[in-house]
C-alpha positions in Angstrom: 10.4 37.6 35.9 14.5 37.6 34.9 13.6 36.0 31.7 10.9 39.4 30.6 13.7 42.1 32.0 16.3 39.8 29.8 14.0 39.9 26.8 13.3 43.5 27.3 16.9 44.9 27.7 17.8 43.0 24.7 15.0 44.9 22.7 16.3 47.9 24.0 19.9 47.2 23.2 19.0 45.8 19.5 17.2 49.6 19.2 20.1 51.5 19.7 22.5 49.4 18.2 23.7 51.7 15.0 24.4 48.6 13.1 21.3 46.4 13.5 18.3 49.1 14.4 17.6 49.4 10.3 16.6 46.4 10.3 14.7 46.4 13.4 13.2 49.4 12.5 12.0 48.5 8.9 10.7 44.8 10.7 13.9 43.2 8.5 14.8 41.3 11.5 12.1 38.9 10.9 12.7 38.2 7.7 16.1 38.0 7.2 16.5 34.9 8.5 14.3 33.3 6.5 16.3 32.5 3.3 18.5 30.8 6.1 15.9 29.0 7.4 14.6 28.1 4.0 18.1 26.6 3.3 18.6 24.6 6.2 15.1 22.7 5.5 16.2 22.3 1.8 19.4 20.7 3.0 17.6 18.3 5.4 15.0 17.1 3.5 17.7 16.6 0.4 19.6 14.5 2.5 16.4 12.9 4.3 14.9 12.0 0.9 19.1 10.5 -0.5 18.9 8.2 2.1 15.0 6.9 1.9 15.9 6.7 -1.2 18.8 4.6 -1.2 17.5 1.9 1.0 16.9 -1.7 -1.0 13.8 -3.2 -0.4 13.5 -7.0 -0.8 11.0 -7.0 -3.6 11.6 -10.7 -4.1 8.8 -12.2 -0.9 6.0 -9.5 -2.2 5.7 -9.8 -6.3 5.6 -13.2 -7.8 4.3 -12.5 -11.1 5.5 -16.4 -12.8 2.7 -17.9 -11.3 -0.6 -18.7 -13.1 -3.8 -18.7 -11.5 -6.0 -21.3 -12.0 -9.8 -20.5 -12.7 -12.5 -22.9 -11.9 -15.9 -22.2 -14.0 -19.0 -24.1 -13.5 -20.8 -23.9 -17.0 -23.6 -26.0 -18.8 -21.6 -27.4 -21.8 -23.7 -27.6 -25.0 -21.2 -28.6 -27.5 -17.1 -29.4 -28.1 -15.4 -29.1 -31.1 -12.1 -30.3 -31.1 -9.7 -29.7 -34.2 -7.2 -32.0 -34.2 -4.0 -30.5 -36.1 -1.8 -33.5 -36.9 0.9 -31.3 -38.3 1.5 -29.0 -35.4 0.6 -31.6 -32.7 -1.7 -30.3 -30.7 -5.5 -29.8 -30.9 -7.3 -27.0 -30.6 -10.6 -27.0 -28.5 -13.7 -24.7 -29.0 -16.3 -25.1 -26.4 -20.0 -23.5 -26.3 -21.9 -22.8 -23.1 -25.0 -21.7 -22.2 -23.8 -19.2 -19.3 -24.9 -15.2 -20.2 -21.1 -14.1 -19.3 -19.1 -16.8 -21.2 -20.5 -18.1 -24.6 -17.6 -19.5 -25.9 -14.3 -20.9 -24.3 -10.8 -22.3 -26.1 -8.2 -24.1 -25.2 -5.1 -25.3 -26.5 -3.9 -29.0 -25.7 -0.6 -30.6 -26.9 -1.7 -33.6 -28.2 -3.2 -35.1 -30.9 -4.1 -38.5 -29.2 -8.4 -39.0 -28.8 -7.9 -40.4 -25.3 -5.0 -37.8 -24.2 -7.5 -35.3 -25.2 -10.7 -36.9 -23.9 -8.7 -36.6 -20.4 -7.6 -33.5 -20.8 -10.4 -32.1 -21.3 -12.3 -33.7 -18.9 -9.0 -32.6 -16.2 -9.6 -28.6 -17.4 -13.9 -28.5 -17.3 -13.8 -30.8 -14.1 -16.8 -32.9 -16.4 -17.1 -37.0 -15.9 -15.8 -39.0 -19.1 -18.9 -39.8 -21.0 -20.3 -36.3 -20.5 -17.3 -34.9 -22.7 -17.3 -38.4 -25.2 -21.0 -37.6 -25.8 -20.8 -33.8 -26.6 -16.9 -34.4 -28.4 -16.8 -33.5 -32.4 -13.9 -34.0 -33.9 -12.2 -32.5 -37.3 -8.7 -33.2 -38.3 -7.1 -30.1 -39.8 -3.9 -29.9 -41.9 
């Protein structure tokens, strides 16, 4: 009950105060302190935002983009053609599927050696020795 009578002699006293019953008056009391208001918030979040903003974060344990992923594809293998380029030493590999998605698959292995690349190509399709000797053309390209 204090608190209203407080509330209401201050209303009263603002009213006849010469200097500040314009603005009470004209409802400027309300929005005056709004550009103040404004201000303060601007201020705050400025400095809220400085700080957020300067804070490192260990990227480092999150993003490790020097890693290559390793694909395993089980596809009927119709033929292999491997071109065997004795001046750049390494051999290039075409290989032809049946599979819808993938017709065609290439690879790139550094060597020019018929057993290095027999096993390697048999280490990359995941196929059994003679599977990959049988189906194997070779071309030697300058």
């Amino acid at each position: 009950m204090n608190r209203n009578n407080f509330l209401v002699t201050l209303w009263k006293c603002l009213k006849t105060n010469s200097v500040i019953s314009p603005f009470v008056g004209l409802g400027l009391a309300f929005w005056l302190p709004l550009p103040l208001i404004g201000l303060s918030i601007w201020l705050g979040g400025k400095s809220v935002a400085n700080q957020m903003l300067s804070y490192q974060y260990s990227t480092q344990s999150y993003l490790e983009a020097n890693h290559q992923v390793k694909v395993n594809l089980s596809v009927a293998v119709i033929a292999i053609k491997a071109e065997i380029k004795e001046k750049g030493g390494f051999t290039k590999v075409t290989i032809k599927t049946t599979d819808s998605a993938i017709k065609n698959l290439e690879l790139e292995l550094p060597t020019t050696d018929i057993a290095a690349l027999e096993a390697g190509i048999t280490k990359e399709l995941g196929l059994d020795l003679t599977t990959v000797k049988r189906l194997t053309r070779y071309q030697f390209v300058d």
